[in-house]
C-alpha positions, 0 to 999 in steps of 0.5 A: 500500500506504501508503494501504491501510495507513493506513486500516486502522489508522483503522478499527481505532481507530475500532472500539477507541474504540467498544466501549471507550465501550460497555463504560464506559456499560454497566458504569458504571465512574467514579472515586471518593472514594480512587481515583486520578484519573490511572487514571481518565482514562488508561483513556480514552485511545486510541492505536495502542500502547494497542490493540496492547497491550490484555491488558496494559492489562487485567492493569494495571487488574486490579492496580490493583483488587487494589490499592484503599484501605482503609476508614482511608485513605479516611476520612483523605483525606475528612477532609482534604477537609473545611472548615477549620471542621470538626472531629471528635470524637476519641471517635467520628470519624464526628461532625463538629462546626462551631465558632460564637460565641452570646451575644456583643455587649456593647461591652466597652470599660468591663471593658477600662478596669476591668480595665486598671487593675486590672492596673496597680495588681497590678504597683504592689502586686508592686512595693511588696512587693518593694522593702519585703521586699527580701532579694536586691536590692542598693541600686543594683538598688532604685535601678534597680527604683524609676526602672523602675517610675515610667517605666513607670507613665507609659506604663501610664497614658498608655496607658490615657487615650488608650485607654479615655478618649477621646471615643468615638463607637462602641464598640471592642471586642465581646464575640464570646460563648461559642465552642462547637462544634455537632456532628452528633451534636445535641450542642454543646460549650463550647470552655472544656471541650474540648482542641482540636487545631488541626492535625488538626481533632479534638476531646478531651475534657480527660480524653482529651488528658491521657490520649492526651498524658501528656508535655504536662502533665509540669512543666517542671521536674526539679528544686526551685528553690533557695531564695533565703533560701540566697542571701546578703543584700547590704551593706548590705540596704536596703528603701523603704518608707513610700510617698507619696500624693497628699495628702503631695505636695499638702501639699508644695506648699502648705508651700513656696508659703505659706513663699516668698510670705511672703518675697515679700510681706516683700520688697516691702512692704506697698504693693504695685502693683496688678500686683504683687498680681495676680502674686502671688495668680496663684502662691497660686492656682496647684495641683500636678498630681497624681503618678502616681510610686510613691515611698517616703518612707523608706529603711532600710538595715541598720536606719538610716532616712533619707529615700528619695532620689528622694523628696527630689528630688521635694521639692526639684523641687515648691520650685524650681517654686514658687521660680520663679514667686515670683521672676517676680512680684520680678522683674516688679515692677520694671518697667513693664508694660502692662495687659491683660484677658483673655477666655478661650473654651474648647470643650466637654471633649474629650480635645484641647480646647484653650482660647483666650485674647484678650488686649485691652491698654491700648495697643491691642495685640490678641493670641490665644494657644492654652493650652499654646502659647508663641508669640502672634499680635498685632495693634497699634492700627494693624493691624500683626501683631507676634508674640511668645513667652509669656515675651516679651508677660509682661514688657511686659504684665500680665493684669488678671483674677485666677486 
């Protein structure tokens, strides 16, 4: 009976899977866009329960159709289907549109340096203006402001000879062009005249935005700012002004240099030694570098004028480097040094070029040294290596070539 049982049950599933494959061709039912795919593939399934209880099945399946998306929720779910870079119109959603660039491949790396340094020089005018006009600030905070801005002013700079005025084989920044977004509709759109919802991919028109979203154009603020005339001045009140060129600084340097060489000569006389004349026309023809600092030469304070003091250090930072040289050339001219020329090699121009100096001395000592670097590698007349320190070889050897 077991066995007779079995096979009628088999033929029984057999015969269900045959019809239910027969009425899914002839009625071509198939899952579409918006419909659950699980329904879908469940109404395939056979099993003995499915078989035992097929007028359930089918009062399930006509609940389900009762139950079919709208036409919204549809549109919605295509919408979320779509690709990234598709976009509707918020005016008539049934436009997509697709964002791309035109117009674009001009290098853009002589606007950048422009407008780089354009950007420095607002911050230097914001900077003079507030410290000239200053009504608020204490003298400790000018203090503060003017170290600020002249540390800055380095790293701006700095910043932007490495960025825009290297040595470069190719060019580092390309224009994209214009973003516009081509639609369906046969219209295309700059991206510069539309309000664009990322999130959602819909495109509004400014007007529509403003309109559909009030609150995102609403001031920050509820209330007027105080005024900071109402604030009261601190005391003293000071202001900087009178600010520093590159030719007061250069004059600077050419003052101090005449006014200590001139003690320098009445010092060592009139007969000077050919190496002591060398030394001393090497400091007159030495220059200063030009400042890159934001400096006022004034400072007024409560209506007293003095001079701005971290103008005087600089001052006083350009004498005490001239001193030093002049007072290398007094002290070397006291002792016997060793005369050597020198031959200078240097690469074309490049951002990291380096020149090299050979130095071919009377006692037969060969020598190189890379600009900028204190140590010097040697060799003497009979082959042995010798290093020294820049300041080491100065006070045993003289360079007879004139600067």
């Amino acid at each position: 009976m077991n066995i007779r049982k079995h096979w009628k049950r088999l033929l029984l599933t057999t015969t269900a899977l045959f019809w239910a494959s027969c009425t899914s061709e002839n009625e071509n039912t198939f899952p579409t866009i918006g419909q659950d795919m699980s329904s879908a593939v469940d109404s395939g399934v056979s099993s003995d329960s499915h078989i035992e209880s097929s007028n359930e099945n089918a009062a399930e399946s006509s609940s389900s159709e009762a139950k079919a998306p709208s036409s919204s929720s549809a549109a919605e779910s295509s919408s979320s289907s779509l690709n990234p870079n598709v976009y509707r119109l918020a005016s008539n959603p049934s436009v997509t549109c697709t964002s791309s660039y035109i117009n674009g491949g001009k290098c853009l790396d002589d606007d950048d340096a422009k407008s780089n340094k354009e950007a420095i020089q607002r911050k230097i005018d914001e900077y003079k203006k507030t410290v000239e006009e200053n009504q608020t600030l204490t003298l400790e905070q000018l203090d503060s402001l003017e170290e600020k801005i002249n540390a800055n002013l380095k790293e701006w700079l700095d910043a932007d000879y490495k960025a825009y005025r290297t040595p470069k084989t190719h060019c580092t920044h390309v224009d994209l062009g214009t973003l516009v977004y081509k639609c369906s509709n046969n219209e295309s759109y700059e991206a510069s005249t539309l309000a664009t919802d990322s999130e959602n991919r819909i495109l509004y028109t400014k007007e529509e935005h403003r309109a559909k979203f009030p609150e995102k154009y609403q001031s920050s603020s509820s209330s007027e700012p105080e005024s900071s005339n109402s604030a009261t001045p601190p005391s003293p009140l000071c202001q900087k002004h009178d600010f520093t060129t590159e030719a007061d600084f250069n004059k600077a340097w050419e003052d101090d240099k005449k006014e200590l060489l001139d003690i320098a000569k009445k010092e060592l006389g009139t007969n000077l030694a050919e190496k002591d004349s060398i030394c001393l026309d090497r400091v007159e023809r030495t220059y200063w570098s030009p400042s890159t600092d934001v400096i006022a030469k004034k400072q007024t304070c409560d209506g007293e004028t003095v001079v701005n003091p971290r103008y005087q250090q600089e001052l006083d930072t350009l004498k005490a480097s001239v001193k030093k040289l002049v007072d290398k050339c007094i002290e070397y001219s006291k002792i016997e040094q060793i005369a050597c020329v020198i031959d200078e090699m240097c690469p074309e121009y490049g951002v990291d070029s380096k020149c090299t100096y050979k130095y071919s001395c009377n006692d037969g000592l060969s020598c190189r040294r890379i600009m900028n670097e204190s140590n010097m590698n040697c060799t003497d007349k009979q082959g042995k290596e010798i290093k020294y320190t820049h300041e080491e070889f100065e006070k045993k050897y003289y360079e007879k070539r004139r600067y």
